[in-house]
C-alpha positions, 0 to 999 in steps of 0.5 A, spaced: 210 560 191 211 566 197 205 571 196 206 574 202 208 580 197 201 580 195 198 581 202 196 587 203 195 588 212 191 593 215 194 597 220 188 601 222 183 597 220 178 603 215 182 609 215 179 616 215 181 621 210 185 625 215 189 618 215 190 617 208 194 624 208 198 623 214 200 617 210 203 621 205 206 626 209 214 626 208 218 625 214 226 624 213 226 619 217 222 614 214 222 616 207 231 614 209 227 608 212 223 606 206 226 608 200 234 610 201 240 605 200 240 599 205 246 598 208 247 606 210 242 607 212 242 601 217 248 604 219 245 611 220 240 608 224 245 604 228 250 608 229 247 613 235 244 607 239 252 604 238 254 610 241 247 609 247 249 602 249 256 604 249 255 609 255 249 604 258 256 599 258 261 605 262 255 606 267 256 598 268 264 599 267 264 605 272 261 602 277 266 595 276 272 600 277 270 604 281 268 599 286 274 594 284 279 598 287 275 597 294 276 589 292 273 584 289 268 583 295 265 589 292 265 587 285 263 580 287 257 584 292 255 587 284 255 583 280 251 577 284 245 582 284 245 584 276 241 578 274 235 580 279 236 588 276 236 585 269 230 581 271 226 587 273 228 591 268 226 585 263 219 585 264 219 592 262 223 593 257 219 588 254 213 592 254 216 598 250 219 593 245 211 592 243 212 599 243 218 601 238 214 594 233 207 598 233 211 605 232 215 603 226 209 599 223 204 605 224 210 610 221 212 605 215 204 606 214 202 614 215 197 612 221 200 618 225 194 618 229 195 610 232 202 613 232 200 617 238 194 613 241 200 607 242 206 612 244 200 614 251 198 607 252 206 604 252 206 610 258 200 607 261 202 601 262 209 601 263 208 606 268 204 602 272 207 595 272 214 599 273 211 600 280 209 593 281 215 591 280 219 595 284 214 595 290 216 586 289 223 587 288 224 591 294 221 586 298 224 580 296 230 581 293 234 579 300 229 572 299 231 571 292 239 572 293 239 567 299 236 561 294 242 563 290 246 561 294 249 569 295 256 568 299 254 571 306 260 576 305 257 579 300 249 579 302 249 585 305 253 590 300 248 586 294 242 587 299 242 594 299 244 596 292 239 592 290 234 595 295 237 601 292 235 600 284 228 597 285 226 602 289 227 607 283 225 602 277 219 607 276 224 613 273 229 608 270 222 606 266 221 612 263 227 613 260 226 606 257 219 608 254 222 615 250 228 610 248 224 605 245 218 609 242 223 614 239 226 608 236 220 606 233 219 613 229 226 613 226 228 617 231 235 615 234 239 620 236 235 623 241 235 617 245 243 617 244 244 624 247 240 623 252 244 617 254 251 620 254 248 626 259 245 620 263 252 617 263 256 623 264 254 625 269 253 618 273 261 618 272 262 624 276 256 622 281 260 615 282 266 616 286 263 621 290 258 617 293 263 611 293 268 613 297 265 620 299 269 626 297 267 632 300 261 633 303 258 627 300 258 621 304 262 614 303 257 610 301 262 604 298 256 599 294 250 603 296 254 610 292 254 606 286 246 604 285 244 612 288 248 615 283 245 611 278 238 612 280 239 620 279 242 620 273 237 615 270 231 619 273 234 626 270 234 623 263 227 619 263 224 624 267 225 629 261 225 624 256 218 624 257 216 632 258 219 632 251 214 627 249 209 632 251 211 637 247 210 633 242 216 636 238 220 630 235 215 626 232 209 623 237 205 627 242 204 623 248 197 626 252 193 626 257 187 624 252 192 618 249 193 615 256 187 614 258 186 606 258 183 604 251 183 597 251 183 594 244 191 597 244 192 595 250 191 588 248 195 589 242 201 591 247 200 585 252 199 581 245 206 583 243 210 585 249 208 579 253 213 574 249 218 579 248 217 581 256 217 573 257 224 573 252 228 577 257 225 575 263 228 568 261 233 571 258 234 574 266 232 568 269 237 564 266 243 569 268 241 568 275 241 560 275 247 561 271 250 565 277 248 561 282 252 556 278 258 560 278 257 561 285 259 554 287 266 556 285 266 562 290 267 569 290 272 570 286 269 566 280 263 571 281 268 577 281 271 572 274 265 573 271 263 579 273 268 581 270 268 577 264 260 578 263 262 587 262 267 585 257 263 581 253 257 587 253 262 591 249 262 586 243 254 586 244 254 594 243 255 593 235 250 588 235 244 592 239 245 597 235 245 593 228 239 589 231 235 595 234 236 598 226 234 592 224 227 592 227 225 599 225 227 597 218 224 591 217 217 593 222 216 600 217 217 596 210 213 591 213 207 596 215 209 600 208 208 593 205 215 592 202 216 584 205 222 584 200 226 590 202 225 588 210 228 581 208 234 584 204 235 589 210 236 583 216 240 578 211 244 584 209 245 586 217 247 579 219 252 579 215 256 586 217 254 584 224 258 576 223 264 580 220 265 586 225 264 581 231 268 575 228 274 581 228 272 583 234 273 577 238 280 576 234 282 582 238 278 580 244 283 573 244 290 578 243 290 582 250 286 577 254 290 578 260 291 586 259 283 587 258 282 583 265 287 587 269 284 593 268 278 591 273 282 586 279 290 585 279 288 578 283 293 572 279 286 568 280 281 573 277 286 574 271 286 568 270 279 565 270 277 571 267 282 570 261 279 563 260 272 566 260 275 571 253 278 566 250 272 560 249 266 565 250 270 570 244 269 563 239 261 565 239 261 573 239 260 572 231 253 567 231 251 571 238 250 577 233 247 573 227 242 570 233 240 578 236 240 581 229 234 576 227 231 576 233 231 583 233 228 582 225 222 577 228 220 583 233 220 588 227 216 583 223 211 583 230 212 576 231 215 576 238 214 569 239 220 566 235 225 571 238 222 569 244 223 561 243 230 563 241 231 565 248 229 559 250 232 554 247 239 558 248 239 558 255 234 553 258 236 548 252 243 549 251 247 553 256 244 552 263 244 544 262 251 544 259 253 549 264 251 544 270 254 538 266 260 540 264 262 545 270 260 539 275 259 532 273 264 532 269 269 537 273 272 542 268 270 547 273 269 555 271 271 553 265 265 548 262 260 554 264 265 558 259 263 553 254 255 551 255 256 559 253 260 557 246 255 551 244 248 556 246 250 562 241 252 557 236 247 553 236 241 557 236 244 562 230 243 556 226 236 554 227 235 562 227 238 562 221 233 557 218 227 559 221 228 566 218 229 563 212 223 559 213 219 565 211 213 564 216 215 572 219 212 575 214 205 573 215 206 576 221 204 584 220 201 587 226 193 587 224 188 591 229 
């Protein structure tokens, strides 16, 4: 028999009186969180960060379409370095995870003290490894894409966008830290809006500096990464002032950024396999692109191509799956281990029906969808391919992203993260090598491994959820 609705976790550990009473304060937020009709408020917390990675999925579009029009070279030159940035970027963001786990459960138990002691130390930490990462990025960027097997047409445009991305990382980390803590808070609006500035304004930005207009330089590749890197900075850079304000919800201070070692610990404790998580996931994108290499550029602009598409699809999934981990880490720290599980079963199901609909689209127009971005016959045609087979999958991808989304919730990073593994590192990348090359089916045989990768593992992350074993996994201090 389960008993884990009778644990009682201590978040805390003694609570003061001021505690107790922090506990009872009213928020609209958390009470919709706690005590509201589930699925409405799924959507209403999943709806702004909808609409936040929808312009995170035009920053990318954008600069695929801006820079199409200067020829797949361009593309190609882009779509090579992604796997790098994301792999950076990963590490952070893993960090902040750990962030949006203890905000919720801190919030779904009334400790608004160890709310705004975690919201210090996030910054803290992230702050200083963003430098780290930035600093080693810089330097072997070029070495890493040599290894990939990066065609020499295309090395030197890839090279100086990235140089231009990493050296920046640190003020794209800081938007990346206000989007998750607010997240954790029930907060997800805010973050939205600030995305939309962001993106609205490296669209404006993007052709100028691309092909120069006016005063503005032609800077072709280079262009979109300076673009990118303004917008973002001017977003994270007052995303943060306004987290020292204080206004929306958590305080961010001078007293709550110095080191405190036990939190810290609890962060690394969380974000470790979470940064691990994307890391791998982000590995595995460049093995996988070294892959797709071996069929030359215009294979890598197919896919390229074909990888933005598919980020689309995924817009409704991070949503549900960032509502999902907020829901569940604020019932699980309120105690409500019944509520959290309704919560992620009831959003695998919406997200499995919305993604199944979608991938029906997706198959309908594949060609109309793939010319938008390159009119070359054989881009089309490899990126048609690319829809057709992927799309299969779009449904248990999103069941896999959503219980991922409900291990992260429940503090238990470690199962999201081995899910990461099995997917790429088990299924895809050996079934891309195989079928792509030993057995000769081409572009098309890296297409499937994706297929087979998203099935299979939305299966065992349906079993192991259902296994219950999450749930014994609330945060503890």
């Amino acid at each position: 028999m389960d008993n884990s609705n009778n644990r009682k976790p201590n978040l805390s550990g003694e609570r003061t009186q001021e505690n107790k009473l922090l506990k009872k304060t009213k928020s609209s937020h958390r009470d919709a969180i706690l005590n509201g009709p589930i699925i409405s408020t799924i959507f209403k917390l999943a709806w702004p960060v909808m609409i936040g990675n929808t312009m995170q999925v035009v920053y990318n579009l954008a600069d695929t379409f801006w820079l199409g029009k200067l020829g797949a070279e361009a593309v190609a030159a882009l779509s090579i370095g992604f796997p790098l940035v994301f792999l950076m970027i990963s590490i952070g963001a893993g960090l902040t995870i750990a962030g949006t786990t203890l905000v919720a459960q801190y919030m779904g138990a009334g400790n608004q003290k160890m709310t705004n002691k975690v919201t210090g130390q996030i910054f803290l930490v992230v702050t200083i490894l963003s430098i780290i990462l930035a600093i080693l990025g810089v330097i072997f960027n070029k070495d890493i894409l040599q290894l990939m097997g990066t065609p020499q047409n295309i090395l030197s445009d890839a090279t100086s966008y990235l140089n231009i991305i990493f050296a920046g990382i640190p003020f794209m980390f800081s938007f990346f830290i206000f989007s998750a803590l607010l997240r954790g808070y029930g907060d997800t609006i805010t973050p939205m809006k600030f995305m939309v500035f962001s993106t609205l304004l490296n669209i404006i930005i993007d052709p100028l500096l691309i092909f120069g207009v006016g005063f503005f330089p032609a800077l072709g590749v280079r262009g979109a990464a300076f673009a990118t890197i303004f917008s973002r900075a001017l977003a994270g850079i007052y995303g943060i002032y306004i987290l020292f304000k204080g206004n929306k919800g958590l305080k961010l201070t001078i007293e709550s950024m110095k080191p405190d070692f036990k939190v810290i610990k609890k962060i690394l404790y969380l974000g470790f396999p979470s940064a691990a998580e994307q890391s791998v996931v982000a590995l595995g994108m460049t093995v996988l692109m070294s892959i797709v290499s071996v069929f030359g550029t215009i294979a890598v602009a197919a896919y390229g191509i074909g990888s933005r598409i598919l980020s689309v699809v995924q817009l409704p999934t991070r949503g549900l799956a960032t509502a999902t981990t907020t829901m569940v880490g604020q019932n699980l720290g309120a105690e409500q281990i019944n509520r959290a599980e309704r919560t992620a079963w009831m959003s695998s199901g919406i997200i499995l029906l919305l993604l199944s609909l979608l991938a029906f689209l997706f198959n309908l127009f594949p060609v109309a969808i793939i010319s938008i971005f390159n009119t070359n016959p054989e881009v089309i045609n490899i990126g048609k391919s690319f829809l057709k087979i992927v799309g299969y999958s779009f449904g248990f991808l999103g069941v896999r992203f959503i219980l991922g989304g409900s291990f992260r919730g429940a503090g238990n990073t470690v199962i999201a993260m081995i899910l990461a593994i099995i997917a790429l590192w088990g299924v895809r990348l050996p079934l891309a090598q195989y079928l792509s090359i030993n057995l000769n089916w081409g572009t098309q045989g890296i297409w499937w491994s994706i297929f087979y990768s998203n099935f299979i593992t939305a299966i065992i992350a349906a079993l192991w959820f259902k296994k219950g074993t999450w749930k014994e996994n609330v945060v503890n201090e």
